[in-house]
C-alpha positions in Angstrom: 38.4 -17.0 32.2 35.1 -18.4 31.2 34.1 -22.4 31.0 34.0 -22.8 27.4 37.8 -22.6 27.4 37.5 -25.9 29.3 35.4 -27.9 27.3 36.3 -31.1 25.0 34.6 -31.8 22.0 33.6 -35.2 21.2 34.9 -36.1 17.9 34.1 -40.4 18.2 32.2 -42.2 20.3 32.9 -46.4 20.2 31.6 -48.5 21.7 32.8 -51.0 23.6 30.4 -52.9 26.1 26.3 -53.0 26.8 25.4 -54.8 30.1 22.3 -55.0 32.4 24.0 -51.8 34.3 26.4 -50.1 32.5 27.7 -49.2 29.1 31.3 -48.5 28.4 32.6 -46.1 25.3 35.9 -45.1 24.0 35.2 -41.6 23.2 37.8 -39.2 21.4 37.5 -35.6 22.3 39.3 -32.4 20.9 41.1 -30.7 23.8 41.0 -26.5 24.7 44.2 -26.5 23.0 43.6 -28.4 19.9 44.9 -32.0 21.0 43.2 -35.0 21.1 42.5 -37.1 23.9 41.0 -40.7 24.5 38.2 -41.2 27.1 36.9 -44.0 28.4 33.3 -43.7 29.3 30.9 -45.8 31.6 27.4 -44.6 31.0 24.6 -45.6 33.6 21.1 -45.1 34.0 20.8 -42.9 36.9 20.3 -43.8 40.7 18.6 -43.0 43.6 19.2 -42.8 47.7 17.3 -42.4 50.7 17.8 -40.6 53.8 15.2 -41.9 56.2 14.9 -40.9 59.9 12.5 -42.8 62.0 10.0 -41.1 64.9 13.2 -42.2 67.3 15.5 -40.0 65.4 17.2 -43.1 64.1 18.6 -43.0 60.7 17.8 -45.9 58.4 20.5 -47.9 57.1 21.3 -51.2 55.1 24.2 -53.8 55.5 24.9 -55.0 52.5 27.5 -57.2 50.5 29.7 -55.2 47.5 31.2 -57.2 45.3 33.2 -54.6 43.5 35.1 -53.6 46.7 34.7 -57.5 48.2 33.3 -56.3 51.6 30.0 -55.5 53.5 29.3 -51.5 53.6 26.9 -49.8 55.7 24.9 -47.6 53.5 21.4 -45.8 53.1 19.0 -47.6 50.6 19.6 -47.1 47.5 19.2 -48.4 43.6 19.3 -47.8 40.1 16.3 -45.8 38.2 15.5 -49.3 36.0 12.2 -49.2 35.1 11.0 -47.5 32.0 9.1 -44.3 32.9 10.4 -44.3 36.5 11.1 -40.8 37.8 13.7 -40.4 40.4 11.4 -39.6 43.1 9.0 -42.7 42.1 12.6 -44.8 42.4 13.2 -43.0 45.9 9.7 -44.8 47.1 10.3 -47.9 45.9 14.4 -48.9 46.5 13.2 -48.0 50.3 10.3 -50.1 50.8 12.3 -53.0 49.0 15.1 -52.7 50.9 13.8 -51.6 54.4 10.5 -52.4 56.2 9.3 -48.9 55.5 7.9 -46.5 53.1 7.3 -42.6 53.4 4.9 -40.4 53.1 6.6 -38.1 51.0 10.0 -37.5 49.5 12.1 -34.3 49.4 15.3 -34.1 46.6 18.2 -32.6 48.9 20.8 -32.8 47.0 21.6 -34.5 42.7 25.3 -35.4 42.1 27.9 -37.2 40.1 29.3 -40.4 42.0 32.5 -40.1 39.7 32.6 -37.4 37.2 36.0 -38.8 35.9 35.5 -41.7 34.2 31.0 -42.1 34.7 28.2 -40.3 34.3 26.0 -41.9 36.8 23.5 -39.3 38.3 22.4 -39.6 41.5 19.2 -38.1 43.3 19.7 -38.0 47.2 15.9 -37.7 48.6 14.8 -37.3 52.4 12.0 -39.7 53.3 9.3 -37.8 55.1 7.0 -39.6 57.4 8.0 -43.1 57.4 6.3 -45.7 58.6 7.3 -49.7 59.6 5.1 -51.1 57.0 6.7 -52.2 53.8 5.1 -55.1 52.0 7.8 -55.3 48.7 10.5 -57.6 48.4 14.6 -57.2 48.0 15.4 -58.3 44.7 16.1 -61.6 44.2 19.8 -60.9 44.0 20.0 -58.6 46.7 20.4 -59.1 50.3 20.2 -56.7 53.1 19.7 -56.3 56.5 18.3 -53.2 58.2 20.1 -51.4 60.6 19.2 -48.6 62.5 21.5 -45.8 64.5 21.3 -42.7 66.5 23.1 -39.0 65.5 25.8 -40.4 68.3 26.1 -43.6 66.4 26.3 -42.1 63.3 29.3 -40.0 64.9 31.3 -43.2 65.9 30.7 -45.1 62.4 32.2 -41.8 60.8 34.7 -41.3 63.2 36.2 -44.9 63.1 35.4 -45.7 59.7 33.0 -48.4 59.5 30.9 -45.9 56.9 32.9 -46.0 53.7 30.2 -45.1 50.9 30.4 -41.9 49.6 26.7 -41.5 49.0 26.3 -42.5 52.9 28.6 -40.1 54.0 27.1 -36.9 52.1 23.9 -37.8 53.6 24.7 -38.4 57.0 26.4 -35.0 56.9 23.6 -33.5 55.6 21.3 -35.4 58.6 24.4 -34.2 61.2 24.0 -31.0 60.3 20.7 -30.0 60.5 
């Protein structure tokens, strides 16, 4: 069976809402069989996050409050791609040394996903920090607050294993760090 007996056809695109972040569409597409379907759509510019490991082998994180899901999540830094021009890796520099005292050398792509395939198209770009140094000199911005947090492999292993790491972008990169 090959893919393009999957595919849906967009026959109408409407939409329905433009914000700062996200835009939102009512889409009608043509099914495999023939059928229509409705699908509601939240398009977003892309994102970045950062796996950073310090000379102590002490993975950077940030503690920060979500107010989607109404509670503090321990995550690595990340952002949206929202400057004109920005490429991902460009983003990758500059949501760590906003959000953490440190900035990196250099930047290796490990891994690009979906965050929800379902219902978004948000892209995201998951980079490895490579030589980071304490030495950041950019500002959160001025809606965001964060606090740095820093934690071993063991650490890591306990946060995971009880819980306290809930963000699905964390946990693919943790994993990643775990396992290499």
């Amino acid at each position: 069976m090959s893919d393009s007996c999957l595919v849906e056809i967009l026959k109408e695109s409407r939409p329905v809402f433009s914000g700062a972040v996200v835009k939102l569409s009512v889409d009608t597409v043509e099914l495999p069989n023939g059928k229509q379907a409705t699908r509601e759509v939240v398009r977003h510019c892309g994102a970045v996050c950062v796996l950073a490991v310090n000379a102590d082998d002490k993975v950077v994180l940030v503690k920060q409050f979500r107010h989607p899901v109404g509670d503090v999540l321990l995550e690595i830094p990340a952002g949206k791609m929202d400057m004109d021009g920005e490429s991902p890796e460009q983003c990758a520099y500059r949501e760590l040394a906003e959000e953490t005292p440190y900035t990196a050398q250099s930047m290796r792509l490990i891994q690009k996903f979906y965050t929800a395939p379902g219902f978004c198209d948000e892209l995201m770009y998951l980079y490895e920090a490579m030589g980071i140094t304490e030495n950041s000199e950019l500002e959160t911005d001025e809606d965001e607050f964060v606090q740095t947090v820093l934690l071993s492999r063991q650490e890591v292993r306990q946060a995971i294993q009880d819980r306290s790491i809930q963000d699905a972008k964390t946990l693919i990169a943790l994993q990643n760090w775990l396992l290499n």
